[in-house]
C-alpha positions in Angstrom: 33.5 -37.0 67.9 35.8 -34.1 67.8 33.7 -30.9 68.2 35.9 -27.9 66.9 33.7 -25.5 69.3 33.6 -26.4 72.4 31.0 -25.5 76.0 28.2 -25.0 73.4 25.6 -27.6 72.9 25.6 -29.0 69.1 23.0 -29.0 67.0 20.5 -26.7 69.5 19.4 -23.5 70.0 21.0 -21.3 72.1 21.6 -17.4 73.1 25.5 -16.2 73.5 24.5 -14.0 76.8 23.2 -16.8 78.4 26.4 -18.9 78.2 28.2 -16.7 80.5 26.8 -15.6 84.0 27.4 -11.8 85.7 29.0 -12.1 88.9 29.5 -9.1 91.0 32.8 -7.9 91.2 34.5 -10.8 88.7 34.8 -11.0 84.9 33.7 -14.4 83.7 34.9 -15.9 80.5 33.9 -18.9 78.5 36.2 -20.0 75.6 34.4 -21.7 72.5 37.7 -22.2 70.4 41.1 -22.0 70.9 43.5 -22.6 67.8 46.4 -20.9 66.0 44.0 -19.5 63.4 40.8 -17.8 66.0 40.0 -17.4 69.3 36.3 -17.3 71.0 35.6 -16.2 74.0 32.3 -14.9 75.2 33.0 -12.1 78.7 30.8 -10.8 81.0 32.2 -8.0 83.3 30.9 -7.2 86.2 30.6 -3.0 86.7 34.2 -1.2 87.4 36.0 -5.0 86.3 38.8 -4.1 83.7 41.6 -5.5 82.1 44.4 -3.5 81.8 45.8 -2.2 78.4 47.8 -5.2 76.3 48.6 -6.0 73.3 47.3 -9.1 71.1 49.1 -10.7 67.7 45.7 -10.9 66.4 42.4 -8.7 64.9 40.2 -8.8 67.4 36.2 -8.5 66.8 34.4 -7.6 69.9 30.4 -7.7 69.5 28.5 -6.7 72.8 25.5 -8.9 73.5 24.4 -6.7 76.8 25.1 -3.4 78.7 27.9 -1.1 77.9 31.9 -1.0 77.7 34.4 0.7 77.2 37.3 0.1 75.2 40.4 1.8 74.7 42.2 1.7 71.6 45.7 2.8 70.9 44.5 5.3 74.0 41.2 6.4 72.2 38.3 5.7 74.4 35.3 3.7 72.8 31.8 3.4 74.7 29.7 0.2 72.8 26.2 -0.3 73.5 24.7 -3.9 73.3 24.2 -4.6 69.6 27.5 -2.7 68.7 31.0 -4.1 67.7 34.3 -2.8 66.7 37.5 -4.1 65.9 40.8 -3.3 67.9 44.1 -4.1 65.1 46.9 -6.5 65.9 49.6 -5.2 67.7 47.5 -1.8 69.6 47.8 -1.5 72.8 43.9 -1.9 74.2 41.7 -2.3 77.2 38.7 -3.1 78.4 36.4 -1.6 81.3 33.0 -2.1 82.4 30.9 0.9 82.4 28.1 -1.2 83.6 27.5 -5.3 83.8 27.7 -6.1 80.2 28.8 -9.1 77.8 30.3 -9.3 75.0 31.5 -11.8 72.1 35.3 -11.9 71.2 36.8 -13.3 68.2 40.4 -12.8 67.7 41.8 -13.6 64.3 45.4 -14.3 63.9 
């Protein structure tokens, strides 16, 4: 069979933080698909871990499962609490930095 998600488990229940584990002083990423249309990738940041501010061809959705981030957007600063989400446009320079350990859910749509 050819799964379109992929490094989930079909057909049982599961929790998005738990696919990803915090490590101290890394970001961890799991991707669960990869194709010209979407891209998603669950993160978990570890406290002070960043990426640096770049640019993406696509919408991205970011939904945080745990802690707190912040992302900057088009150099406007944005702090999201677990159960919050926002959406950084195509084409803006952004950033990500972890304000504490947290995790998040993103789903780029191009």
């Amino acid at each position: 069979m050819n799964n379109k998600l992929k490094n989930v488990e079909h057909e049982e229940i599961f929790k998005f933080v738990d696919l990803v584990e915090q490590k101290d002083g890394q970001i961890v990423s799991k991707t669960l698909a990869q194709n010209k249309a979407v891209s998603v990738t669950v993160f978990a940041f570890s406290k002070g871990e960043e990426i640096s501010t770049h640019e993406s061809d696509g919408d991205a959705l970011v939904n945080v499962i745990e802690g707190r981030g912040k992302f900057t957007i088009d150099g406007k600063e944005y702090i999201l609490n677990a159960g919050e989400s926002i959406v950084m446009p195509a084409r803006k320079p952004h950033a990500v930095y972890g304000e504490e350990n947290f995790k998040f859910i993103l789903t780029v749509i191009f």
